[in-house]
PDB file with one MODEL, atoms N, CA, C and O in Angstrom:
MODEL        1
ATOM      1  N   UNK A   1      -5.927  -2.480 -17.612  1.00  0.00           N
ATOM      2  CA  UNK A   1      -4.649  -2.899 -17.064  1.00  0.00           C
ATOM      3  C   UNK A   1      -4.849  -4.185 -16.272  1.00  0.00           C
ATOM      4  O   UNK A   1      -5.661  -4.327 -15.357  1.00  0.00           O
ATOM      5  N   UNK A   2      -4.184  -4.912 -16.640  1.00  0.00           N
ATOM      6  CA  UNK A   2      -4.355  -6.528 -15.592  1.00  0.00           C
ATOM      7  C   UNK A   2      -2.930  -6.471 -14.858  1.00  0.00           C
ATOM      8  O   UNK A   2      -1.809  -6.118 -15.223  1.00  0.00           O
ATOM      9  N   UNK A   3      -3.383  -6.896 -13.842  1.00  0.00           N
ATOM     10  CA  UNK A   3      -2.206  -7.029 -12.571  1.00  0.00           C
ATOM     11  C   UNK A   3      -1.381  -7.390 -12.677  1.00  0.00           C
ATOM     12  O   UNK A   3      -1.731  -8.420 -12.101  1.00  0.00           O
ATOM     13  N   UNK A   4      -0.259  -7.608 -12.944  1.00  0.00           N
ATOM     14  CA  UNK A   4       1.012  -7.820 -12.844  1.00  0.00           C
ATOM     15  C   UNK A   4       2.301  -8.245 -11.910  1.00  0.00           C
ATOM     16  O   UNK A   4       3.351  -8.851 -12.126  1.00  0.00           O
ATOM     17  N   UNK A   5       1.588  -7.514 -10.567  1.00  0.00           N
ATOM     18  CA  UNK A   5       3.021  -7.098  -9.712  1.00  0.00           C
ATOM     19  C   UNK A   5       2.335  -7.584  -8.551  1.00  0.00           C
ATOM     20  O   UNK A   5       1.274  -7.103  -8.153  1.00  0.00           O
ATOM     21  N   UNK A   6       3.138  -8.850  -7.830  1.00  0.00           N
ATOM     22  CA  UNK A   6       2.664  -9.782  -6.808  1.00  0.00           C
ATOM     23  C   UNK A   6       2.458  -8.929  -5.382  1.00  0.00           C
ATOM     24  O   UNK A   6       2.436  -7.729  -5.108  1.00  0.00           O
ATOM     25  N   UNK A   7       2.356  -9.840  -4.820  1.00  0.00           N
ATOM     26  CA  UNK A   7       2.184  -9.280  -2.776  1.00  0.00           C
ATOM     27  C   UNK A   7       3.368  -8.546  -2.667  1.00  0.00           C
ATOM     28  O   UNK A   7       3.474  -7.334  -2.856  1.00  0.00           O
ATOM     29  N   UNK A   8       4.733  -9.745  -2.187  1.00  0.00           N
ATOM     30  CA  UNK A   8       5.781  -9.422  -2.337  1.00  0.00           C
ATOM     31  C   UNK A   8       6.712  -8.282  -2.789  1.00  0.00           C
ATOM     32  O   UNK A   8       7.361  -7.472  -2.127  1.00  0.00           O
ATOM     33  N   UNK A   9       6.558  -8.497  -4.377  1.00  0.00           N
ATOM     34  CA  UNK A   9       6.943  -7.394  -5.218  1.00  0.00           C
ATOM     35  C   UNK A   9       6.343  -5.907  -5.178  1.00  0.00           C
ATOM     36  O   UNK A   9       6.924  -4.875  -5.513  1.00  0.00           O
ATOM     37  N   UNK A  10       4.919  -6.061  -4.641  1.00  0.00           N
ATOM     38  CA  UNK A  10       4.489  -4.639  -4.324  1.00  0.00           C
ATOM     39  C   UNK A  10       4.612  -4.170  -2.650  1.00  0.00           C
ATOM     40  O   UNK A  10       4.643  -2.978  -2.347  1.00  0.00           O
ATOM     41  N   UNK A  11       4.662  -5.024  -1.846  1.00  0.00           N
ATOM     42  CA  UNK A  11       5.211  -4.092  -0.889  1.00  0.00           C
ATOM     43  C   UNK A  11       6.635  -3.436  -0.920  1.00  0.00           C
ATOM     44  O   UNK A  11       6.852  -2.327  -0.432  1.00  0.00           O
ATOM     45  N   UNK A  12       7.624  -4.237  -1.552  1.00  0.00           N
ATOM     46  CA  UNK A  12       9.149  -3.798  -1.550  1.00  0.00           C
ATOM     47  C   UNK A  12       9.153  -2.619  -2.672  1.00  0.00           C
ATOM     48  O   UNK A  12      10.110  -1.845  -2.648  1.00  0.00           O
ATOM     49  N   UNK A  13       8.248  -2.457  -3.547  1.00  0.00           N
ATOM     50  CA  UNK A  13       8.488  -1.153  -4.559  1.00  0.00           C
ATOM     51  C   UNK A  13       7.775  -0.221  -3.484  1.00  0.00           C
ATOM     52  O   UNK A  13       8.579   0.645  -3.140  1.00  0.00           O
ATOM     53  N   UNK A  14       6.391  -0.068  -2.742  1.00  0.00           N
ATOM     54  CA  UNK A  14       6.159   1.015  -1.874  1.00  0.00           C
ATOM     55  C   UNK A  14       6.896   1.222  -1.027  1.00  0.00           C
ATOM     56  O   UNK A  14       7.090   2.433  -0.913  1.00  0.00           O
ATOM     57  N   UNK A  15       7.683   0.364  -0.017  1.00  0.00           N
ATOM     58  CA  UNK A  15       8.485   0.934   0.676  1.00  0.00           C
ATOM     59  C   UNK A  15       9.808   1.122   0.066  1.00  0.00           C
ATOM     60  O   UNK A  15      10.546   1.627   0.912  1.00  0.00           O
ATOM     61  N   UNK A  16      10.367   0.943  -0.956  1.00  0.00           N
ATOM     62  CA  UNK A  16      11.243   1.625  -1.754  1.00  0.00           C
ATOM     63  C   UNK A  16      11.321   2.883  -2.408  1.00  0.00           C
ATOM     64  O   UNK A  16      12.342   3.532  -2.635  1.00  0.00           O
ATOM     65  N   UNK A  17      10.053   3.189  -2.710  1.00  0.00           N
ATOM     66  CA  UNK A  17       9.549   4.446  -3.095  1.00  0.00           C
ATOM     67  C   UNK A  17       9.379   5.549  -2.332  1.00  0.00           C
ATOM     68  O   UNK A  17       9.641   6.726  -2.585  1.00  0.00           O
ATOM     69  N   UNK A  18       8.959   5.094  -1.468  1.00  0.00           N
ATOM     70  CA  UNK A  18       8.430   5.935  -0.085  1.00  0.00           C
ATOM     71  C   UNK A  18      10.229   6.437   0.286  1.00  0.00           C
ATOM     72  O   UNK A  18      10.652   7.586   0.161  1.00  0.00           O
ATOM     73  N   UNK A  19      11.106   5.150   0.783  1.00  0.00           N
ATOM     74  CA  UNK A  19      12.263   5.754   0.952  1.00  0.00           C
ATOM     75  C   UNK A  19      12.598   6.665   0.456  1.00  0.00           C
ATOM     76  O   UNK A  19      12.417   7.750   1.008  1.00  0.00           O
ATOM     77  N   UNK A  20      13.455   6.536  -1.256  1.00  0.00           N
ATOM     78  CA  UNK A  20      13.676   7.383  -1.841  1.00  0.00           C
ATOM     79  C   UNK A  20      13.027   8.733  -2.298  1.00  0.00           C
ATOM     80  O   UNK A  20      13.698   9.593  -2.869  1.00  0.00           O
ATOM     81  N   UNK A  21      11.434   8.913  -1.970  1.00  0.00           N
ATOM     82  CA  UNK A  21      10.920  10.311  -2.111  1.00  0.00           C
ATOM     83  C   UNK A  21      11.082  11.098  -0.892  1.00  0.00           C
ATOM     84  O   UNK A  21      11.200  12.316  -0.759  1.00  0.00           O
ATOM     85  N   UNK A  22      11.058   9.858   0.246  1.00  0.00           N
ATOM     86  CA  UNK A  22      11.913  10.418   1.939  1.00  0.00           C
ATOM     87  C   UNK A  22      12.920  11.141   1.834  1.00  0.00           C
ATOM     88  O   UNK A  22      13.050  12.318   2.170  1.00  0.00           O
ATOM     89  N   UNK A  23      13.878  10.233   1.219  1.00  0.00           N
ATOM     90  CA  UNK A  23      15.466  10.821   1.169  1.00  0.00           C
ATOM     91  C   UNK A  23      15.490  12.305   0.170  1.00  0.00           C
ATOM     92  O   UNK A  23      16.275  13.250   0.249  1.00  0.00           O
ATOM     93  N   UNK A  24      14.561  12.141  -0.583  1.00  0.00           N
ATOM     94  CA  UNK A  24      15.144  13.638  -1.875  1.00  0.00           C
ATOM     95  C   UNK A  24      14.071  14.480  -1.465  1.00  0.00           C
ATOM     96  O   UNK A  24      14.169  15.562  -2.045  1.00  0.00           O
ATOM     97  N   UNK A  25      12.965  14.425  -0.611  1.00  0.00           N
ATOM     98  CA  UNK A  25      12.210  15.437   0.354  1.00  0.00           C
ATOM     99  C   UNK A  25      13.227  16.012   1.461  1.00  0.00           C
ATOM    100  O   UNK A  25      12.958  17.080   2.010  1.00  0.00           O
ATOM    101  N   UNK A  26      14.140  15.456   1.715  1.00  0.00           N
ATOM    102  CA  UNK A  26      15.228  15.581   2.630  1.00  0.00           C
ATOM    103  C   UNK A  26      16.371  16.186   2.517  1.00  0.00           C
ATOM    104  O   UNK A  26      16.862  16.842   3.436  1.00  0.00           O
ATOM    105  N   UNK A  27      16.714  16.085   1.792  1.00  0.00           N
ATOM    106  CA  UNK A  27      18.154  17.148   0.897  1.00  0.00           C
ATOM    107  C   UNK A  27      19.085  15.761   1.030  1.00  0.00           C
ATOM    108  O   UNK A  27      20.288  16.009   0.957  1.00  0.00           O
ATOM    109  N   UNK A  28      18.840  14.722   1.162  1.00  0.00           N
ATOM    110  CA  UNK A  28      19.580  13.540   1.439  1.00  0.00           C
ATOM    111  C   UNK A  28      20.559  12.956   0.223  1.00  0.00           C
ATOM    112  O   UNK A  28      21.722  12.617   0.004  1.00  0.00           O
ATOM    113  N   UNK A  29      19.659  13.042  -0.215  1.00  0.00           N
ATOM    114  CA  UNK A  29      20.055  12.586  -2.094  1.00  0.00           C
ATOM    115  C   UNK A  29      19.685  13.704  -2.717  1.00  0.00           C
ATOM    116  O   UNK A  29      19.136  14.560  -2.025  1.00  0.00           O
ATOM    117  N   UNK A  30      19.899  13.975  -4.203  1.00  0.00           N
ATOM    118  CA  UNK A  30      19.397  14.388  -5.083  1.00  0.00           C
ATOM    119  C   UNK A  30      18.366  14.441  -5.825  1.00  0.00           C
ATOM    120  O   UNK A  30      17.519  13.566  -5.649  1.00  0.00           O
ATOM    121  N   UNK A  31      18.155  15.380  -6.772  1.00  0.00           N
ATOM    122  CA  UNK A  31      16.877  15.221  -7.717  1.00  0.00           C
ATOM    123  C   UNK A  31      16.232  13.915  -8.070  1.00  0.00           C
ATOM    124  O   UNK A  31      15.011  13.798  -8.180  1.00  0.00           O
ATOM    125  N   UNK A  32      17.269  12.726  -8.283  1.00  0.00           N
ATOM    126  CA  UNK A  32      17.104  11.825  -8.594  1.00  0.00           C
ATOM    127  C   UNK A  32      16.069  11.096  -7.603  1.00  0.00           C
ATOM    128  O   UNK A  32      14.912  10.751  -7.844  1.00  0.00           O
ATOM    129  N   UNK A  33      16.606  10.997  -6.747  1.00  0.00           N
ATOM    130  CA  UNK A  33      15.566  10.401  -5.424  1.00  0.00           C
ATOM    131  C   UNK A  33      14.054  10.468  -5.822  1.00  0.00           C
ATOM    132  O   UNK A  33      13.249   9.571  -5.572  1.00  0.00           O
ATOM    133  N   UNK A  34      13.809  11.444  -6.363  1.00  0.00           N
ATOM    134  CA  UNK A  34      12.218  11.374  -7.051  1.00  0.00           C
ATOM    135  C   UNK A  34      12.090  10.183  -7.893  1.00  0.00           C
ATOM    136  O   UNK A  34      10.944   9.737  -7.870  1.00  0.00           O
ATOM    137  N   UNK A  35      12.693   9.700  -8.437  1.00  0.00           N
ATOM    138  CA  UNK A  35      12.650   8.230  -9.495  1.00  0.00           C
ATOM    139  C   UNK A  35      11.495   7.090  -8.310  1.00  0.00           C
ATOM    140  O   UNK A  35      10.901   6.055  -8.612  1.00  0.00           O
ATOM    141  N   UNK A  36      11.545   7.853  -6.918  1.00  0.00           N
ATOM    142  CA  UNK A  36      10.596   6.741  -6.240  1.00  0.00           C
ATOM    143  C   UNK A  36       8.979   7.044  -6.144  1.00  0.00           C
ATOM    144  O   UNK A  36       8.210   6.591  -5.296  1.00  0.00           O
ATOM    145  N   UNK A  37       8.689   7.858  -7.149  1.00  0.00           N
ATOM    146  CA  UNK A  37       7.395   8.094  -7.377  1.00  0.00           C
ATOM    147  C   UNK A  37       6.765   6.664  -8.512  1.00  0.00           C
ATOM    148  O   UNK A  37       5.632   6.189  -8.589  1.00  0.00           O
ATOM    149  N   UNK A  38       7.895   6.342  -9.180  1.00  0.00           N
ATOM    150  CA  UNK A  38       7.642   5.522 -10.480  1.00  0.00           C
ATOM    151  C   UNK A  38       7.340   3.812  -9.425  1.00  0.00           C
ATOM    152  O   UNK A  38       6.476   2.951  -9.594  1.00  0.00           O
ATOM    153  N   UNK A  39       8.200   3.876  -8.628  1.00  0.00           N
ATOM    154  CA  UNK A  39       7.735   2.180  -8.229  1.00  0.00           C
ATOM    155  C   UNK A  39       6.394   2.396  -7.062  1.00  0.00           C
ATOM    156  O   UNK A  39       5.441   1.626  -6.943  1.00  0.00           O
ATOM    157  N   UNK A  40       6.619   3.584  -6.318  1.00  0.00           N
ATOM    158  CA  UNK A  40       5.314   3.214  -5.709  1.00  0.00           C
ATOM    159  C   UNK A  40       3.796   3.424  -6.179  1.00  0.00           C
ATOM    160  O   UNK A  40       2.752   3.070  -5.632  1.00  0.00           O
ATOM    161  N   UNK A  41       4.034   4.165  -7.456  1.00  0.00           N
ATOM    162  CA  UNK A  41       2.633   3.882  -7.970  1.00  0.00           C
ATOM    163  C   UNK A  41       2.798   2.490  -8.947  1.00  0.00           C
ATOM    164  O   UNK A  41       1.746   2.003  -9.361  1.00  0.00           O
ATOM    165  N   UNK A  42       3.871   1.944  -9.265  1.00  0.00           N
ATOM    166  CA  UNK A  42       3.433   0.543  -9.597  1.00  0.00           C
ATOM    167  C   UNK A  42       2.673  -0.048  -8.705  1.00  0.00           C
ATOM    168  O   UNK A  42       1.462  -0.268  -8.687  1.00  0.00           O
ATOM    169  N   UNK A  43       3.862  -0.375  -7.669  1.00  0.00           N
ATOM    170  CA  UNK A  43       2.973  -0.790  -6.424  1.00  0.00           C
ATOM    171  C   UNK A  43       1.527  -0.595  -5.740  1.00  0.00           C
ATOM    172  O   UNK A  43       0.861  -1.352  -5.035  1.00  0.00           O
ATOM    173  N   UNK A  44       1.296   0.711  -6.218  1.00  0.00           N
ATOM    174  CA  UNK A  44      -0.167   0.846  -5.912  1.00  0.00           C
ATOM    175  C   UNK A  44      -1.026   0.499  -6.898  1.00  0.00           C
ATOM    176  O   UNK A  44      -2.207   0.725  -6.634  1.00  0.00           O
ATOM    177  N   UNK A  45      -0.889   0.212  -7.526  1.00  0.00           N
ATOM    178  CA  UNK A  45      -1.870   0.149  -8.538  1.00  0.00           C
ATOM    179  C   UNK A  45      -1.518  -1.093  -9.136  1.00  0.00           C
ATOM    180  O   UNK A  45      -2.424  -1.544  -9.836  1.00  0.00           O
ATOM    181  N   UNK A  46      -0.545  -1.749  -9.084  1.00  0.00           N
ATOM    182  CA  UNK A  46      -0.456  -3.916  -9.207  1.00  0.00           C
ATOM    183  C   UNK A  46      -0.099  -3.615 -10.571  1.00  0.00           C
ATOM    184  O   UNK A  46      -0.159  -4.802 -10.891  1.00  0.00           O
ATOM    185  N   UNK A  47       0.147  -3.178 -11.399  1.00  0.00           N
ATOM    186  CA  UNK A  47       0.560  -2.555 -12.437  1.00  0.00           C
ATOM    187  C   UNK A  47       1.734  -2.255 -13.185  1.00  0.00           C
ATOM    188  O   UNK A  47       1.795  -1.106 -13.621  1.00  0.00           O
ATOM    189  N   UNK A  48       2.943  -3.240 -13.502  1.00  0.00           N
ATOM    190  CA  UNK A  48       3.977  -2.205 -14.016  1.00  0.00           C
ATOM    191  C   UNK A  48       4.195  -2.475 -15.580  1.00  0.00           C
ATOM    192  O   UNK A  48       4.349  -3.560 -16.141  1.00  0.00           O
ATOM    193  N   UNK A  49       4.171  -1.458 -16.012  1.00  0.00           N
ATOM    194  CA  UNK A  49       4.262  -2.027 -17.873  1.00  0.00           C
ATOM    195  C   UNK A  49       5.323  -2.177 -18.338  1.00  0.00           C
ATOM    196  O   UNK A  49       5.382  -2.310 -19.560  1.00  0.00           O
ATOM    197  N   UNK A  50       6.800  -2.219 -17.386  1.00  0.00           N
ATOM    198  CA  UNK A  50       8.079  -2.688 -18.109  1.00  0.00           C
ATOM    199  C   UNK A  50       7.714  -5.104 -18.311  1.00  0.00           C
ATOM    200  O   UNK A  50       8.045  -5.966 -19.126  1.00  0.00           O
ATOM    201  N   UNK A  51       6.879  -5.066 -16.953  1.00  0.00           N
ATOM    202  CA  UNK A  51       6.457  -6.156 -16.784  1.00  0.00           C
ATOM    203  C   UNK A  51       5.999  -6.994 -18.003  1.00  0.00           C
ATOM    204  O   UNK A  51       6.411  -8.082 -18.406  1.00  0.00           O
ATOM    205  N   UNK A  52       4.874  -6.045 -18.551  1.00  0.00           N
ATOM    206  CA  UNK A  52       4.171  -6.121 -19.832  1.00  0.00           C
ATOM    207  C   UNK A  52       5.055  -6.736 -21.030  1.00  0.00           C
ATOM    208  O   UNK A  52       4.877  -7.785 -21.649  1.00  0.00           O
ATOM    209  N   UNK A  53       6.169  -5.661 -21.182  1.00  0.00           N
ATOM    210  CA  UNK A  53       6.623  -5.423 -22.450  1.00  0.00           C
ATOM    211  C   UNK A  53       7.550  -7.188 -22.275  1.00  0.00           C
ATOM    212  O   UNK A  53       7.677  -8.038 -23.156  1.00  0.00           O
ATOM    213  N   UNK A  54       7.995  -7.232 -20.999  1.00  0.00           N
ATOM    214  CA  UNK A  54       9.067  -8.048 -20.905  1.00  0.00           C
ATOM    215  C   UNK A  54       8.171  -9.544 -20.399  1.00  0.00           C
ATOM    216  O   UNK A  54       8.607 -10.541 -19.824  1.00  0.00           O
ATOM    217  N   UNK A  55       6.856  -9.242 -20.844  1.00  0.00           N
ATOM    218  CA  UNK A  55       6.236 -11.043 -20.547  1.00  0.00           C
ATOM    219  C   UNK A  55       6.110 -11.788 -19.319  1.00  0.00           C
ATOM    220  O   UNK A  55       5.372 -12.748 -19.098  1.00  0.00           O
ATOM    221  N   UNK A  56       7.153 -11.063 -18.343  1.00  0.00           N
ATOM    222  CA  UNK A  56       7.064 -10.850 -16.589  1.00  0.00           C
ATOM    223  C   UNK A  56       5.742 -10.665 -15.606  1.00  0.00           C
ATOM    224  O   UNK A  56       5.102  -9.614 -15.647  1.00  0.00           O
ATOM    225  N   UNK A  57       5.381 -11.727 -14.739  1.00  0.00           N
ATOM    226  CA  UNK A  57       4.396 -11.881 -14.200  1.00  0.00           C
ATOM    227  C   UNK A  57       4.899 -12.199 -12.723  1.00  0.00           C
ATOM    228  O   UNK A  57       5.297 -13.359 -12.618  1.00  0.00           O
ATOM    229  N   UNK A  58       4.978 -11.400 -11.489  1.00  0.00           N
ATOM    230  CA  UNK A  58       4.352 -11.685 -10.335  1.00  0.00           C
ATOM    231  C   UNK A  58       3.432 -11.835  -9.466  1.00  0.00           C
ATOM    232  O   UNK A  58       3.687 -11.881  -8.263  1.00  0.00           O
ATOM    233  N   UNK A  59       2.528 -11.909  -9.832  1.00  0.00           N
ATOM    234  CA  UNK A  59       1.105 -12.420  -9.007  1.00  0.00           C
ATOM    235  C   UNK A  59       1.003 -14.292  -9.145  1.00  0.00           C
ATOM    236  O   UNK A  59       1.459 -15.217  -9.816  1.00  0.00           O
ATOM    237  N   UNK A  60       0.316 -14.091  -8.301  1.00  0.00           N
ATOM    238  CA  UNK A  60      -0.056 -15.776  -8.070  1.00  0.00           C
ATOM    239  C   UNK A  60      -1.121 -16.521  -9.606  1.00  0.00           C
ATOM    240  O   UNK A  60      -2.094 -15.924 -10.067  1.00  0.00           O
ATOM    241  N   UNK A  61      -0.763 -17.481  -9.980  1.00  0.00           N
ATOM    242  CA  UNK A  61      -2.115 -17.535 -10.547  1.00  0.00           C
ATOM    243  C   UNK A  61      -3.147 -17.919  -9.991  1.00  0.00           C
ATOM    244  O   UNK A  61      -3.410 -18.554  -8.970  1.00  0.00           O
ATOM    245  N   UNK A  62      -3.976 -17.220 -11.196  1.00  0.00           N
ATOM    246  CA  UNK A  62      -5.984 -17.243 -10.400  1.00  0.00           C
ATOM    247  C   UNK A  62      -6.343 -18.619 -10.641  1.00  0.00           C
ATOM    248  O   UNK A  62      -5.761 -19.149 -11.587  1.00  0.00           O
ATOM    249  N   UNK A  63      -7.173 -19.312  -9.998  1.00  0.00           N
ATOM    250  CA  UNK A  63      -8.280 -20.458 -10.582  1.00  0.00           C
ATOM    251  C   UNK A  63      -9.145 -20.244 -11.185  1.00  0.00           C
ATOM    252  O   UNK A  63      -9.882 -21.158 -11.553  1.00  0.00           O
TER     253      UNK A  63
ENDMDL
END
């Protein structure tokens, strides 16, 4: 897997994720609220393969 998903872009999917598994650990939202398992392991792991498919690159380039 090569990196994909910038500084930026991966802190806002973990703390997006984190929210929404907050909120549906919570009775806040619904079942759905689990959908924030999917961005924060992008985020953890620099990784997202919709990125892939769609030719989409946030990271910096390397030298």
């Amino acid at each position: 897997m090569k990196t994909n998903v910038g500084s930026l872009d991966r802190i806002l999917r973990i703390v997006a994720g984190l929210v929404l598994i907050a909120l549906a650990a919570t009775g806040i939202v619904g079942v759905w609220g689990w959908i924030g398992v999917i961005p924060l392991l992008t985020g953890i792991f620099r990784f997202c393969p919709a990125y892939t498919l769609l030719g989409m690159n946030t990271c910096p380039m390397k030298k």
